[in-house]
N, C-alpha and C positions, 0 to 999 in steps of 0.2 A: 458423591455419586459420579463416578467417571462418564465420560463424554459417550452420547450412545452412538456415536460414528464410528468406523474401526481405524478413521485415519486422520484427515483435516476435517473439520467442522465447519460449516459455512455459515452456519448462525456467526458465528466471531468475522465474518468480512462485510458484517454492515457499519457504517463508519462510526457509531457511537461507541463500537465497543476494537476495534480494531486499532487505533492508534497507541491503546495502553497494553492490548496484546501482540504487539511488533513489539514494541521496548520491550515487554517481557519476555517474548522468547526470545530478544536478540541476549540479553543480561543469560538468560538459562541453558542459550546455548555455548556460552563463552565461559559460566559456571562449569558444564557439563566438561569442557573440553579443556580446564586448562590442567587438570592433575596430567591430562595422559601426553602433555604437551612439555609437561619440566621434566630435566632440567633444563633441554639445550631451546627450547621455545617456551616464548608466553602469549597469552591473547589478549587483545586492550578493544573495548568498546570506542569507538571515534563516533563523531560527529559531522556530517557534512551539512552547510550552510548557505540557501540560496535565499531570493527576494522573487515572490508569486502571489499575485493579486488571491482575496479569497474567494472568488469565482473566475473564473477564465473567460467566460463572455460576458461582456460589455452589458453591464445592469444598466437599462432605463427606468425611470420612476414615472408615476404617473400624473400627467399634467394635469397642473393648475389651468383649467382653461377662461378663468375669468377675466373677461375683456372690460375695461371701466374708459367712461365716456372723459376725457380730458373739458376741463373747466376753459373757456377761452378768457387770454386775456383783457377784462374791461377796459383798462385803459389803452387798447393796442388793436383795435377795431379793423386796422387794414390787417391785422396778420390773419385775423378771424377771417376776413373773407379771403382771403388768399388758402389757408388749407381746409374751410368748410368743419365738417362735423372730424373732430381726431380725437384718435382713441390709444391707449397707452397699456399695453400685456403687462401683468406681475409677470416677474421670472420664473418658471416651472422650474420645481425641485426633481434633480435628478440624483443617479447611485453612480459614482464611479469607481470604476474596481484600487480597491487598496494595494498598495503592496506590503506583506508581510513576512517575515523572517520565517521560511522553513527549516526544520530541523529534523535530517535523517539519519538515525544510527544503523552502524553499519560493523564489521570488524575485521580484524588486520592480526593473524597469529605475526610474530617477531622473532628473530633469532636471537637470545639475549648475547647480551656484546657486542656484537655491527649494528643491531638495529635496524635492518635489514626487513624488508615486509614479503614473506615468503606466500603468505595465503591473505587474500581478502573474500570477508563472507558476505555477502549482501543476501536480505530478504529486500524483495519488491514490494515496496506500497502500491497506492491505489494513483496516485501523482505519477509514479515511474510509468502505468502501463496506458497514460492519457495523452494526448499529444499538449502540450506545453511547457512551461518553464520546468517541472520535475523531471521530464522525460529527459529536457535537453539538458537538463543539468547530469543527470544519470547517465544518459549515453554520451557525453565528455567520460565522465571519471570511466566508462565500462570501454570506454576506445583506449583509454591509457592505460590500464590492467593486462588488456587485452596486447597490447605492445610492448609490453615490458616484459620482465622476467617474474613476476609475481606469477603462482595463479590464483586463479579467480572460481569459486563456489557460489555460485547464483540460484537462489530460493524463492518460487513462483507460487504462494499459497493463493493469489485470487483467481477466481473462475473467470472474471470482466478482465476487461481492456483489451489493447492490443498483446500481444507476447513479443519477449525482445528477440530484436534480430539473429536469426541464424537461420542456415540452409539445411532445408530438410520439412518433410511435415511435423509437422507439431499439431497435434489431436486432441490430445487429452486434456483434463481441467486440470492439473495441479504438473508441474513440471521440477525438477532440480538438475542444475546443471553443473559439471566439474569439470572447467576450463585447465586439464597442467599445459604449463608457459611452453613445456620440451614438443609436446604432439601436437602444436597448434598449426595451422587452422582446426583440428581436427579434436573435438569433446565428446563426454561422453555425458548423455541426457536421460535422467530417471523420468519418467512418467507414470503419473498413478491417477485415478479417477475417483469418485467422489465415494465408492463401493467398496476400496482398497482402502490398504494400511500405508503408512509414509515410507517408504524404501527406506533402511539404513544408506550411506554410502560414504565413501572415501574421505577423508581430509589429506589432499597433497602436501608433502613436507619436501625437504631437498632431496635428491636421489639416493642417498645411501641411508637414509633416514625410514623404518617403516610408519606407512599410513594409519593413523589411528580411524577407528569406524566412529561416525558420526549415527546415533541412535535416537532421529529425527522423533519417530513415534512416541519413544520413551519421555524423552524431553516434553515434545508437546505434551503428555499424560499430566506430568507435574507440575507445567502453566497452568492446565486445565484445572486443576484441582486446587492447586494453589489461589487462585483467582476466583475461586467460588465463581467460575461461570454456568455451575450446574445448576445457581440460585437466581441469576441474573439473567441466564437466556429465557425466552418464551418462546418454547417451540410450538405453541397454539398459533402464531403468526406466521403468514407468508415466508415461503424461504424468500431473499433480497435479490433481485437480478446477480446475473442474468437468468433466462429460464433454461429450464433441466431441461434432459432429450424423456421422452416419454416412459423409456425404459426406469430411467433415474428417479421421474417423478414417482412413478408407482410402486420402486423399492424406498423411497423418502419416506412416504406414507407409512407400507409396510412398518416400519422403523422408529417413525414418532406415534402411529396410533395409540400404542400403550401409556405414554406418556401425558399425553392430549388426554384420553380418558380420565387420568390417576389424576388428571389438573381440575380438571371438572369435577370431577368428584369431590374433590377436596373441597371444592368452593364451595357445595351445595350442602 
């Protein structure tokens, strides 16, 4: 059963089910694209590697507050009267943040034989659009893409966070962006909403090279289905932050009613 959205799904941006649908679409979208990329490119899934606590504010645990009366000692009678009645805290158990090895895939098409990295893909996780260690690790690598002669295709499926920097409004909930190295500062930004379909758009190659179309929607159709997320989502439940604009909510509705009913039913 195909996904009943006509474009990105927001059920798949709550985080239990989002970390194995980012690997999957990054692997399907680098399936989809590398026939139309040989012979003179190939694409290669990479890995980038940082160290992020697994909470970003500082976890407190909750005190032990057992105060226990210290025993004086008998044979030491002046020290008893010198500190009077003393008392001795257990040490409260606290949480401090760990740090733990993140692991974001990302992609890099290549010219075969220089090896030369002509396009890098990124999809944004849920860490890039938050302020700390993913952000600042992302916006390194996204300043040095951006400076160099690669370009850069940046893929914005969640609704939350902040959105990465660039000049201009930025409105809409799902965004894609196709930075080429030649027109920069200057990119061109797909925008779609939660009502729309995923825009096809561009992969930049070298200039005498033509662009193959990237068929975002189609792709995602085959994660979807491939991943039996039509078995796994419960769209009976709350869509996940952030909240819809009123309009949204009430076409959301529209759109899982059927669904919600056909679930009930089933139960009963």
């Amino acid at each position: 059963m195909p996904s009943p959205f006509p474009g990105m799904n927001p059920y798949l941006e709550q985080p239990v089910f989002w970390s194995s649908f980012h690997s999957r679409l990054i692997v399907a979208i680098a399936d989809a694209m590398a026939p139309q990329l040989r012979p003179k490119y190939y694409i290669e899934v990479e890995t980038r590697s940082y160290l992020s606590t697994v909470d970003e504010d500082l976890l407190i645990g909750i005190p032990d507050g057992v105060v226990l009366a210290a025993k004086s000692p008998v044979d030491q009678p002046h020290i008893r009267e010198a500190i009077g009645v003393a008392t001795q805290s257990r040490p409260r158990q606290v949480t401090v943040p760990m740090p733990a090895e993140v692991k974001e895939r990302y992609l890099e098409v290549r010219e075969v034989g220089t090896e030369a990295v002509i396009t890098v893909i990124e999809v944004l996780s849920p860490k890039n659009k938050r302020r700390g260690d993913g952000r600042e690790a992302y916006e390194v690598k996204r300043s040095k893409v951006l400076g160099s002669l690669s370009h850069l295709i940046e893929i914005d499926l969640l609704r939350g966070g902040e959105p990465m920097l660039m000049k201009g409004e930025v409105g809409a909930a799902y965004r894609i962006l196709v930075s080429r190295a030649p027109q920069r500062p200057i990119a061109d930004l797909y925008e779609f909403g939660l009502q729309e379909i995923i825009p096809n758009f561009p992969l930049p190659l070298k200039p005498e090279d033509k662009e193959p179309i990237v068929e975002l929607q189609q792709i995602f159709a085959g994660v979807y289905d491939r991943a039996s997320y039509d078995l796994r989502l419960d769209y009976r439940q709350p869509l996940p932050p952030p909240d819809l604009s009123e309009v949204d909510r009430s076409w959301l509705d529209t759109v899982l009613t059927p669904l919600r009913q056909n679930d009930g039913a089933t139960e009963q």
